[in-house]
C-alpha positions, 0 to 999 in steps of 0.5 A: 482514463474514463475507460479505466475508471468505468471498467475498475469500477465494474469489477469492483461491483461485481466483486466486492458490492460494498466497496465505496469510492474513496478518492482519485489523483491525477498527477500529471498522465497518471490517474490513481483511484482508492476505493474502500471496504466500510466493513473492514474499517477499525478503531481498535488497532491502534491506542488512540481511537481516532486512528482508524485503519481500513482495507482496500483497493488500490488501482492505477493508469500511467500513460507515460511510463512502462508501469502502465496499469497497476492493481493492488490491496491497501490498508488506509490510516488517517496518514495515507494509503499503504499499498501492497507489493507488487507481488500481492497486486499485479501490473500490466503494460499498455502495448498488447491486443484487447487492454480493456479485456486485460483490465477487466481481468487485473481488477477482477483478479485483486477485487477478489483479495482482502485485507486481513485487518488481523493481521494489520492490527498484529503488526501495528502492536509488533511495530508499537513494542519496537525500540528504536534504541534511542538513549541519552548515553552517547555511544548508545545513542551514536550505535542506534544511528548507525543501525538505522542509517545502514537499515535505511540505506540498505531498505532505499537501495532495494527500492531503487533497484524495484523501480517502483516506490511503492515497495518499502515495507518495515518488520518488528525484527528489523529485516528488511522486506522488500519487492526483492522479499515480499513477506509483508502485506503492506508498505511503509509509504503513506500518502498524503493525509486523509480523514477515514471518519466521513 
């Protein structure tokens, strides 16, 4: 893991000079490192001011599954990191010649992508104009349920068959996107709580 850390951060520096170490986790043989663009980070996205968003990188070592290596973009927000599809980031497996050499060109190659922090702000409006159809009517209401019940089930259904949590996105539309349908850049799983105004 000292390894990985050393050669993640190498790359960063090379690529992306203003990144900051932002956190790291260890959960059990799995070793997860968030680093953050300070020029990126926004107040403006959201109508509270205390919620600032910021891109980011995302990179992460499991030793004891076939995941392995994982390397993506993220977008922070006070509740969590929302890390990007597997399709936008990339992965790789332990077994293979040279896995520092392959390392250093994973990070590399996602060190070079950013956040379009636009893009974010636009979702966030998109999703902040969206009904969930909630009404006290009783039919209306019990309509809602049973559209997000098979919207919910149908999006957990997909994740399930990607084998990676990490997949799930939400559109304004209400399609799902998924790893099977990457059109979103970010997912809908926050991390645990974490504060952006250091």
């Amino acid at each position: 893991n000292s390894v990985f850390l050393e050669t993640v951060r190498n790359e960063l520096a090379d690529k992306q000079p203003s990144a900051e170490f932002f956190r790291a986790e260890l959960l059990g043989r799995e070793l997860r490192l968030y680093f953050i663009d300070p020029k990126s980070r926004r107040t403006d996205i959201y109508i509270d001011p205390r919620h600032s968003f910021a891109g980011g990188w995302y990179f992460s070592n499991r030793e004891d599954t076939g995941n392995a290596i994982r390397a993506s973009t993220c977008v922070y927000t006070r509740f969590g990191a929302a890390i990007s599809p597997p399709g936008v980031g990339g992965r790789l497996n332990h077994t293979g010649a040279d896995l520092i050499g392959r390392t250093s060109i994973l990070a590399a190659k996602v060190a070079e992508r950013a956040i379009d922090m636009d893009v974010v702000a636009k979702r966030v409006r998109a999703l902040a104009g969206l009904s969930l159809e909630f009404s006290p009517d009783r039919a209306t209401m019990e309509a809602a349920n049973e559209k997000w019940i098979a919207y919910l089930t149908a999006a957990a259904m997909s994740v399930a068959r990607s084998s990676d949590l990490n997949c799930l996105t939400f559109s304004p539309d209400s399609s799902l996107n998924s790893c099977d349908n990457p059109t979103d850049n970010t997912d809908a799983n926050a991390r645990k709580p974490m504060a952006l105004n250091r």
